[in-house]
C-alpha positions in Angstrom: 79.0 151.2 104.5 77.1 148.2 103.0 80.8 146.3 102.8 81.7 147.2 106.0 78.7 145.9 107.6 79.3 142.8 105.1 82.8 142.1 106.9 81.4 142.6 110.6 78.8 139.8 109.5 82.0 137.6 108.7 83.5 138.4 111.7 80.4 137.8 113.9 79.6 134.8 112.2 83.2 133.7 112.6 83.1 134.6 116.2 79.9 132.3 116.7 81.0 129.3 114.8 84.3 129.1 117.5 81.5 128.0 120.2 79.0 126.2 118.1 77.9 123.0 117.0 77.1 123.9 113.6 79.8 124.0 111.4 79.1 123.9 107.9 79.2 127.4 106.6 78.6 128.5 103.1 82.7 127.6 102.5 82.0 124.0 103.0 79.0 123.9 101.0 80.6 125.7 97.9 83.4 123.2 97.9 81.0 120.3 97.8 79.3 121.7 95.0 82.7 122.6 93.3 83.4 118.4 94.3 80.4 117.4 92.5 81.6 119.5 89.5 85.1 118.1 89.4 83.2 115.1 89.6 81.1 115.0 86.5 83.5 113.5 84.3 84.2 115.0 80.3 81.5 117.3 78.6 80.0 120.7 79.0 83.7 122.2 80.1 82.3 125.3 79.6 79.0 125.1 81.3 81.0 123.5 84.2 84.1 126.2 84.5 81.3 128.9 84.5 79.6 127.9 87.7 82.6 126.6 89.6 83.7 130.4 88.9 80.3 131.9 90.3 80.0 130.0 92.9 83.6 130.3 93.7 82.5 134.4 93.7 80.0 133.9 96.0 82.4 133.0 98.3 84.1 136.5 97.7 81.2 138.8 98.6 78.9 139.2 101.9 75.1 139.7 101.5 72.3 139.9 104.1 71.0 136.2 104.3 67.4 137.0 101.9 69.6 139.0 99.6 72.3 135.8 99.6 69.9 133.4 99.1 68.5 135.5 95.8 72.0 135.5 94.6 72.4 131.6 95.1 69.0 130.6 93.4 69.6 133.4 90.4 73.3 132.0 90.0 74.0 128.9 90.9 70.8 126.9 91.1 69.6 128.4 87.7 73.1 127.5 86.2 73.0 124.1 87.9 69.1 123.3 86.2 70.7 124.3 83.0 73.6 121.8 83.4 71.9 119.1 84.9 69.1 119.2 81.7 71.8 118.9 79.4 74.0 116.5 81.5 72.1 114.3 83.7 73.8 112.5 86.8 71.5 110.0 88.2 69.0 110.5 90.9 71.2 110.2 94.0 73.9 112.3 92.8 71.2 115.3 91.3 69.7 114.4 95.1 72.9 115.8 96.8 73.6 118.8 95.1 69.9 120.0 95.6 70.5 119.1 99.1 74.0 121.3 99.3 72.2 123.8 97.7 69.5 124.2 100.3 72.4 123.9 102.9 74.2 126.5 101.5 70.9 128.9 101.9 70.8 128.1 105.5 74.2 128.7 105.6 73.2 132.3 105.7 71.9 132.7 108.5 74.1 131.0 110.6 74.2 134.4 112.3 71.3 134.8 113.6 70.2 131.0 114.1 68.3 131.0 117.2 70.0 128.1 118.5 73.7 129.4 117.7 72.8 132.6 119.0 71.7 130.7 122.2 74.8 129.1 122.8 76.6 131.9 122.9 76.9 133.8 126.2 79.9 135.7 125.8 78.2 139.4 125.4 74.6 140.5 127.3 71.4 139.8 125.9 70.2 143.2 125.2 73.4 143.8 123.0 73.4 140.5 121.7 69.9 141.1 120.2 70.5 144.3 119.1 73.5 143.9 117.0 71.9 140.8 115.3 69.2 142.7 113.9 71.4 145.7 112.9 74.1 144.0 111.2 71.4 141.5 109.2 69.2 144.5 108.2 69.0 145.0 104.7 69.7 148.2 104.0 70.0 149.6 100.3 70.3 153.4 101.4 72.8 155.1 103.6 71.2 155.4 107.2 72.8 158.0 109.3 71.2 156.2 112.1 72.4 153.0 111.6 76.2 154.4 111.5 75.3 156.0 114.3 74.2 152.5 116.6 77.0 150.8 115.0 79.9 153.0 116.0 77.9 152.9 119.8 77.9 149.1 119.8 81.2 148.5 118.8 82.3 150.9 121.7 81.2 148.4 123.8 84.5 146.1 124.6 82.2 143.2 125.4 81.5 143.3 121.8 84.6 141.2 121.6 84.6 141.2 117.4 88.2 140.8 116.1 88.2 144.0 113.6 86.2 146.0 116.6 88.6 149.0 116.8 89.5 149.1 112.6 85.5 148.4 112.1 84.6 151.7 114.5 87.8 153.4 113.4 86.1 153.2 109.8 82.9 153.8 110.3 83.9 157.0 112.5 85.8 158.0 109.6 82.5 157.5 107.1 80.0 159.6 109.5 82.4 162.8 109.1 82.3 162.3 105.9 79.0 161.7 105.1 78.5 164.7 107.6 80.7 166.9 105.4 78.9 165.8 102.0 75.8 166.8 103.6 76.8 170.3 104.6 78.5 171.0 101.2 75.3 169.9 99.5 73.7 172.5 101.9 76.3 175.1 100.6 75.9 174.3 97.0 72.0 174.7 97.1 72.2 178.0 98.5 74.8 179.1 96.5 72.5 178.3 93.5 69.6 179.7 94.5 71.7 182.9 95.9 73.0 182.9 92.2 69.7 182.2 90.7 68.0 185.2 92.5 70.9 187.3 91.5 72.3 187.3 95.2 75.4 188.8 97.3 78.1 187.9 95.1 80.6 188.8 98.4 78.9 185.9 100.2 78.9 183.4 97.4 82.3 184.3 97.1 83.6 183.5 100.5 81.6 180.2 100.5 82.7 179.3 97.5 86.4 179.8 99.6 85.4 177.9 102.0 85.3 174.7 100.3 88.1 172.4 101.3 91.0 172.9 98.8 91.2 168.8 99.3 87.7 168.1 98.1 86.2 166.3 94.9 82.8 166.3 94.0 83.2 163.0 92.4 85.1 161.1 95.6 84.5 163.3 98.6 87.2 164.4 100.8 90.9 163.3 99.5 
């Protein structure tokens, strides 16, 4: 669910950036810093290869903006510290990549930038506002109720998101699953306690049957 919601940011934030002023997105920012690193000259290969591949990576996953901006100052700006002590590069040039840096953080939340959100008037406000805050929720847990508002809103064919129908299509698919998990679960504590208490071994028979021949505990439904 979490990388689902992780590509409808892309696509919304895609989707925004078509009608906006602001176009520096976390992809620009990353190849400036990857710039600056090509940059440096000879020395610290190593050091330098390692966090033109993380931030590269960064590039490769979607995070809600406060978790992103964790990731950036854990990863890159503690790897670029490190580099810089044992390689300075002069004031102006140690200037610009702090200054990339903090553009890349606000970067982030390009989605939900007042002003970019503004601009755009292509969906109502009501739905506008609402998607927002569900899509840049941080949300560690499944929430039933979240997949439930998200396959609602991207009913709505003003929602005009490219992956729209694949995006519901998925999620749809995740709710009956998730709803199946939950009943097995329910199945599988009565059967223990049934077995425990030394029950109807008729009934725990038949429910036992009853579980789809095409279902692992490990992975769900096949």
């Amino acid at each position: 669910m979490k990388q689902e919601i992780g590509y409808l940011r892309e696509q919304w934030e895609q989707l925004l950036l078509q009608d906006s002023k602001e176009k520096y997105t976390k992809v620009e920012a990353v190849r400036d810093l990857n710039d600056t690193l090509m940059g440096m000259g000879n020395g610290y290969e190593d050091l330098r290869g390692d966090l033109c591949d993380v931030q590269s990576r960064f590039l490769e996953i979607s995070l809600p903006p406060e978790k992103g901006e964790n990731w950036v100052v854990m990863q890159i700006e503690e790897r670029w510290k490190d580099l810089l002590y044992r390689s300075p590069q002069g004031e102006e040039i140690e200037g610009k990549i702090w200054k990339t840096i903090e553009k890349l953080k606000k970067s982030l939340h390009i989605g939900r930038n007042p002003e970019v959100l503004s601009a755009y008037d292509k969906i109502p406000e009501a739905l506008k506002r609402d998607w927002v805050k569900l899509i840049y929720t941080s949300n560690d847990h499944f929430d039933a109720g979240v997949l439930e508002k998200l396959i609602h809103m991207l009913s709505d064919p003003t929602l005009d998101i490219p992956s729209r129908e694949r995006s519901k299509k998925n999620l749809t698919q995740l709710k009956a699953l998730a709803e199946t998990m939950h009943q097995l679960e329910q199945n599988t504590n009565f059967l223990l306690q049934q077995v425990l208490n030394g029950g109807d071994k008729e009934l725990v028979s038949e429910m036992i049957n009853n579980v789809p021949s095409n279902f692992d505990p490990k992975k769900g439904l096949l």
